[in-house]
C-alpha positions as CSV (number, residue, x, y, z in Angstrom):
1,X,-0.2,26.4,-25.1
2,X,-0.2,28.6,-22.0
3,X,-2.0,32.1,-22.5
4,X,0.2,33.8,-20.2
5,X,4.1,32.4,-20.4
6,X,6.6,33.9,-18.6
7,X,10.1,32.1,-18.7
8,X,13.5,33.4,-16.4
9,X,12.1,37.0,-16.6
10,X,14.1,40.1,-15.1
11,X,13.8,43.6,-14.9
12,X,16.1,46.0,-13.6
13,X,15.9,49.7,-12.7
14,X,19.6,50.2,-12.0
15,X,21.2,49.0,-9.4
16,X,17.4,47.6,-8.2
17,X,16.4,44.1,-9.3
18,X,12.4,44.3,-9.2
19,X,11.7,40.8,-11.3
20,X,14.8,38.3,-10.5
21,X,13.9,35.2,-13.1
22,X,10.5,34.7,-12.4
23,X,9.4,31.7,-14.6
24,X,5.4,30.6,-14.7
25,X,2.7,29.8,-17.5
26,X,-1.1,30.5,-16.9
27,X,-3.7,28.5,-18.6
28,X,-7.1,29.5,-20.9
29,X,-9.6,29.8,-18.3
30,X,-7.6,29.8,-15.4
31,X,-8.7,33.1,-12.6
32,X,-4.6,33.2,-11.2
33,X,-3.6,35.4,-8.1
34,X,-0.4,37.5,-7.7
35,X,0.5,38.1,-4.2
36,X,3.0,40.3,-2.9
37,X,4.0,43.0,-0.6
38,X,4.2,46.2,-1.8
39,X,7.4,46.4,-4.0
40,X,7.9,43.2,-4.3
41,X,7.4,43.5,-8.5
42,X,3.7,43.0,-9.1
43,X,2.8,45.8,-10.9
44,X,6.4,45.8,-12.6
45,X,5.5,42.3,-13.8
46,X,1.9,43.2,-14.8
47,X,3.1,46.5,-16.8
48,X,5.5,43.8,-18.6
49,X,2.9,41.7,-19.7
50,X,0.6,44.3,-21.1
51,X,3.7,46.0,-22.8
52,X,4.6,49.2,-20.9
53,X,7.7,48.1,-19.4
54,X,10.2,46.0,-21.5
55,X,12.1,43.3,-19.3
56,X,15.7,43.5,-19.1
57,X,16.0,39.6,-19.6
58,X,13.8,36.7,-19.8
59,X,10.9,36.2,-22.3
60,X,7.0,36.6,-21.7
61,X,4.5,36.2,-24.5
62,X,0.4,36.5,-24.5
63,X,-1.7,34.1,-26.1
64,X,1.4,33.0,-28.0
65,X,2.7,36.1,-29.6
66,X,5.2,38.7,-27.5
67,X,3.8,40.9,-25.4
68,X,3.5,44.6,-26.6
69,X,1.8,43.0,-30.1
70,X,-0.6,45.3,-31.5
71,X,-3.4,42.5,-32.1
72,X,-3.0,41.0,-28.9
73,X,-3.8,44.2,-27.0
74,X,-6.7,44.3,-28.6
75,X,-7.4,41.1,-26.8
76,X,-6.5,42.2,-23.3
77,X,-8.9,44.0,-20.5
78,X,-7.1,45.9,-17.6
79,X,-8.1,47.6,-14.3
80,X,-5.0,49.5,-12.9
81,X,-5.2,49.7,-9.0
82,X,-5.0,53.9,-9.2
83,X,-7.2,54.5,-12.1
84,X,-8.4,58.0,-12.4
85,X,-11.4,58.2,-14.7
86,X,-12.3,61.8,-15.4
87,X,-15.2,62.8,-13.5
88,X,-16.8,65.4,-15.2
89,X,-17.7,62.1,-17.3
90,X,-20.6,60.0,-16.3
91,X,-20.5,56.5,-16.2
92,X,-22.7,55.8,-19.5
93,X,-20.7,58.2,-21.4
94,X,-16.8,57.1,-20.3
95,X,-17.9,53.6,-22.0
96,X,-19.3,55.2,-25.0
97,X,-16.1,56.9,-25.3
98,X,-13.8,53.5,-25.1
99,X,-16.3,52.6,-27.5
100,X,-15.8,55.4,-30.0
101,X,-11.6,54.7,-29.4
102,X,-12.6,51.0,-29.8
103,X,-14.3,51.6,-33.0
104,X,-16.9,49.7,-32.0
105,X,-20.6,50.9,-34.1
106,X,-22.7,53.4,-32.7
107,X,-25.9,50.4,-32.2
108,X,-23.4,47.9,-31.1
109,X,-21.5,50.2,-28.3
110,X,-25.3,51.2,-27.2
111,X,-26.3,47.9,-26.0
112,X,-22.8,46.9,-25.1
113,X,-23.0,50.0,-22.7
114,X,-26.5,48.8,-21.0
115,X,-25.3,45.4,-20.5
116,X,-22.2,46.0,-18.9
117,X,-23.3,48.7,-16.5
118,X,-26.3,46.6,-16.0
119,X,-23.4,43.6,-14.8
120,X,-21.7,45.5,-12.4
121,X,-24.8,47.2,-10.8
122,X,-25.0,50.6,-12.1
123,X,-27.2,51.2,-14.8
124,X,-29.9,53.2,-12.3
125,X,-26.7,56.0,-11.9
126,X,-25.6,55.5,-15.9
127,X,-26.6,59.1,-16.2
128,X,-24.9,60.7,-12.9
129,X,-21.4,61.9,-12.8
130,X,-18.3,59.8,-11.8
131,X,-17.2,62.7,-9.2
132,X,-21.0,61.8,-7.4
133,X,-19.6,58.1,-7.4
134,X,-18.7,56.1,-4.2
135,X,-15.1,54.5,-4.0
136,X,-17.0,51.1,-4.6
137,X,-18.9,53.0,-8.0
138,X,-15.5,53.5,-9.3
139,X,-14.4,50.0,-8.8
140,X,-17.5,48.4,-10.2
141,X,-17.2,51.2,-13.5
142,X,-13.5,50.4,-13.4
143,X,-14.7,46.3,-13.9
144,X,-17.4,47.4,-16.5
145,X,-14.3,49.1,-18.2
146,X,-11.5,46.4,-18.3
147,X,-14.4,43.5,-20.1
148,X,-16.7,46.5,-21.9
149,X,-14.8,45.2,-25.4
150,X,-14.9,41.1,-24.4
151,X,-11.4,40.8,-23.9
152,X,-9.7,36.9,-23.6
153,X,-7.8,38.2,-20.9
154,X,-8.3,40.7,-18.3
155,X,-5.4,41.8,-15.6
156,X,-7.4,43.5,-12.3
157,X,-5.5,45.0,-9.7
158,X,-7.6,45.5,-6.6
159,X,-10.7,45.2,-8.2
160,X,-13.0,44.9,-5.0
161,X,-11.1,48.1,-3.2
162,X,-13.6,49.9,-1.3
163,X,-16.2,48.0,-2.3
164,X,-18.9,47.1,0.1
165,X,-19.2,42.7,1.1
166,X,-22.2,42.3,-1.3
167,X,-20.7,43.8,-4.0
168,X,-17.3,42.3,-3.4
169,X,-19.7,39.3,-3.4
170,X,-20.7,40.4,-6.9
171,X,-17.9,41.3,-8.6
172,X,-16.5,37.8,-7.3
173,X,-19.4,35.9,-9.0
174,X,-19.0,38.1,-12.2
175,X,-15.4,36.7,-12.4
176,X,-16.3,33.4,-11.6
177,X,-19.0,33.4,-14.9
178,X,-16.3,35.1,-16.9
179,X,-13.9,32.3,-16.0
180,X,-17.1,29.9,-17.0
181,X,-17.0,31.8,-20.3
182,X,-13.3,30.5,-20.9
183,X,-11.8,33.7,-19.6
184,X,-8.9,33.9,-18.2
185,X,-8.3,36.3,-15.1
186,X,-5.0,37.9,-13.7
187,X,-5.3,38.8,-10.9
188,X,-3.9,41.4,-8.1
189,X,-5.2,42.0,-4.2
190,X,-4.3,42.7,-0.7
191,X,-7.6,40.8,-0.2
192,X,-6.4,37.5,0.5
193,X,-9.9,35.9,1.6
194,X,-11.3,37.4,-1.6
195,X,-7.8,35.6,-3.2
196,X,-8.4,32.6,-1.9
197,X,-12.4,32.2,-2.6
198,X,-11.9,32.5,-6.5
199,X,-8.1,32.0,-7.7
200,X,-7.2,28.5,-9.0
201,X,-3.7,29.3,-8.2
202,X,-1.7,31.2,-6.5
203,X,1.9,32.8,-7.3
204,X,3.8,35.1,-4.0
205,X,6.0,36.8,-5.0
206,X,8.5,38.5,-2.1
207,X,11.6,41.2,-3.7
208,X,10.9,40.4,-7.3
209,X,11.5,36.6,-6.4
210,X,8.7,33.8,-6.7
211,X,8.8,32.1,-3.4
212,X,5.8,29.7,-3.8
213,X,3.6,29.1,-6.6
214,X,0.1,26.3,-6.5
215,X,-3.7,26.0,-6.1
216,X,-5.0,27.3,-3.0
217,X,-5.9,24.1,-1.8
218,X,-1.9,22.9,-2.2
219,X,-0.5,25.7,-0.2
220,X,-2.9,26.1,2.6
221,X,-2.9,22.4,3.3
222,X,-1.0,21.5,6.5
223,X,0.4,18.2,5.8
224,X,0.4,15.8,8.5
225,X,-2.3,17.7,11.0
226,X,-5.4,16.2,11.3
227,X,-8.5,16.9,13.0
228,X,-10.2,14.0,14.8
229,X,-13.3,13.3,16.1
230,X,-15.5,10.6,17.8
231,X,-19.1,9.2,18.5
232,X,-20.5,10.9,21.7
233,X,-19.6,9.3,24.6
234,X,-16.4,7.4,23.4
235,X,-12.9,8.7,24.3
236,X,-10.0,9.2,22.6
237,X,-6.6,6.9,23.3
238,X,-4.5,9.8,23.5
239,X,-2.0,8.5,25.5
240,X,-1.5,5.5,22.9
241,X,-1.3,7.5,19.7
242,X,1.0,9.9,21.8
243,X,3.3,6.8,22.3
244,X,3.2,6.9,18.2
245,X,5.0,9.6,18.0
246,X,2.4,12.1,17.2
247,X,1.4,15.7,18.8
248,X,-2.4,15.4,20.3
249,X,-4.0,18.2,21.5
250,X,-7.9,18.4,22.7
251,X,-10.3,21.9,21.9
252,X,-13.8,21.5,21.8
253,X,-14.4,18.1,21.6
254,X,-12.2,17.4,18.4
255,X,-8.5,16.0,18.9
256,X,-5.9,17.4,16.7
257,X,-3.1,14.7,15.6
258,X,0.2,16.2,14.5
259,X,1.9,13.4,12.6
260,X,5.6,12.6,12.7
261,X,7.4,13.1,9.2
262,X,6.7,10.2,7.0
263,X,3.9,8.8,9.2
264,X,0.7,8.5,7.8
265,X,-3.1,9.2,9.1
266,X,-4.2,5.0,8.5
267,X,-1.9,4.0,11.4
268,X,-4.1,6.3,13.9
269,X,-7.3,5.4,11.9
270,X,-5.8,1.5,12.2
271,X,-5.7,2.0,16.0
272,X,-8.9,3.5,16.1
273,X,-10.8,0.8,14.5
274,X,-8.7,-1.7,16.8
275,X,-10.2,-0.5,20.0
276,X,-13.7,0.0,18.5
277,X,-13.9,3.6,18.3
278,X,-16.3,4.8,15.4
279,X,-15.3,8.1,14.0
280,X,-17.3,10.9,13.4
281,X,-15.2,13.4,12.2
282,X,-12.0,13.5,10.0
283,X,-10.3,16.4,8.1
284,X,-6.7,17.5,7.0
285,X,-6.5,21.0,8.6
286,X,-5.6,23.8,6.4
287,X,-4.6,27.3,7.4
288,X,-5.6,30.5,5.7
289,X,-4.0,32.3,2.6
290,X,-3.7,35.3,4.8
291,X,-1.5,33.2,7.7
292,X,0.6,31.5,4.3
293,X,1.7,34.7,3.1
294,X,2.4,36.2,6.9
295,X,4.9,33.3,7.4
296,X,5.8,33.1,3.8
297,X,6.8,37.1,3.3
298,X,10.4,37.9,5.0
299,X,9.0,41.6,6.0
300,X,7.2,44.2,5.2
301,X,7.1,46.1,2.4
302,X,11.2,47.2,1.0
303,X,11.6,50.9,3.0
304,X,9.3,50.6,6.2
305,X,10.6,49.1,9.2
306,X,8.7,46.6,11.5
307,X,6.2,48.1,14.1
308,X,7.7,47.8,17.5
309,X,5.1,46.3,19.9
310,X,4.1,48.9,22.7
311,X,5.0,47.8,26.4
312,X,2.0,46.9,28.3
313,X,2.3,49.2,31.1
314,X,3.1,47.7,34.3
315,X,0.8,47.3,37.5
């Protein structure tokens, strides 16, 4: 059974559609990214599964029970993208007081408290004040928060957001031994290397519409390009594997081969062998996540209107 299922799921706020059918499942360990400009229903969808917002159609349950249930909340782990902890707090004593609301015991929440600040690098300020806190602080307190009571599954929304590359680094390898702990991670970033360097899949979503929805490695695979390369000294029959309907182009030394549709890679390898060619180098190219969602995404975010490129002045 899925741990997240969400099946033809809609939300309206009046005459604006923000969720139009979205249907997916997530699985038990599974660390799952949600991409999406803004306003194009993320957080309306995350508020739905934690049980803020109820959906104006469609079904999504937790962990097999509706979302919104009592005991599954109990269950769930959340870092909003705005969170606004209250700094005359310092970091040691907001966890003792989610603690104290978690009814955890005094001995218990203690150690829990050292270990998790401890995790996310902070246990040397435990004592200061949030308002003395760096942006990147506040995230790694915010992470510390959302898996202080051991939650089965945590929803982050930005979670490395201002935070510096070795601790982005960090909180990444955190998620990664969370996931290894059977965890399962939801989440949210403008980030989209940091998306793509821990998310087993990937959902986009564009105007409360999900436009394409697989691992990493599925979407940023561009089928049919190849990357070729030979032993020093030997050259490439381009003008023969031109002649077989594919695209070649040369850059540094390596020969890219665009296929023809329903052409595969063993007739050029075929050919190579043929002619004696030994090859060196051989890889199915792939694009980034970033360059997916740029051609995937229609525009920009619902209200704001395309920058117009400035005229290079003319000599």
């Amino acid at each position: 059974m899925p741990v997240i299922e969400i099946k033809n799921l809609v939300k309206q706020y009046g005459k604006i559609e923000a969720l139009r059918g979205v249907t997916l499942d997530i699985q038990k360990g599974e660390i799952f990214g949600l991409l999406g400009q803004n306003g194009a229903g993320k957080t309306t969808m995350v508020k739905i599964l934690l049980g803020i917002t109820k959906p104006s159609f469609g079904e999504a349950s937790l962990m097999g029970e509706p979302v919104g249930t009592a005991s599954v909340r109990k269950r769930v782990g959340y870092l909003p993208e705005d969170h606004r902890f209250p700094d005359y707090h310092t970091g040691y004593s907001l966890l003792d007081f989610y603690g104290s609301v978690l009814g955890m015991p005094g001995k218990d929440k203690k150690q829990r408290i050292e270990e998790m600040l401890e995790l996310v690098g902070l246990k040397g300020r435990m004592h200061y004040k949030i308002r003395t806190y760096s942006k990147g602080m506040k995230q790694r307190l915010g992470v510390a928060q959302a898996i202080f009571h051991d939650p089965d599954v945590i929803f982050l929304d930005e979670p490395t957001d201002g935070v510096d590359p070795r601790g982005r680094r960090e909180i990444r390898e955190l998620l990664l031994q969370l996931k290894d702990e059977g965890k399962t991670i939801f989440l949210n970033s403008h980030l989209l290397g940091e998306v793509e360097l821990m998310t087993d899949r990937v959902a986009i979503l564009d105007r409360g519409e999900l436009i394409r929805l697989g691992t990493t490695e599925e979407l940023t695979q561009q089928r049919g390009l190849y990357v070729i390369g030979l032993a020093e000294g030997e050259e490439f029959p381009r003008a023969e594997v031109s002649k077989l309907g594919c695209e070649v182009t040369h850059n540094d030394g390596l020969y890219e081969v665009a296929l023809k549709e329903g052409q595969n890679i063993d007739t050029i390898l075929d050919l190579l062998r043929e002619r004696g060619l030994r090859l060196r180098h051989l890889t199915e190219k792939h694009t980034t996540l970033e360059d997916l969602f740029m051609q995937t995404v229609e525009a920009a975010e619902p209200g704001v209107d395309r920058p117009v490129r400035r005229r290079r002045p003319t000599r």
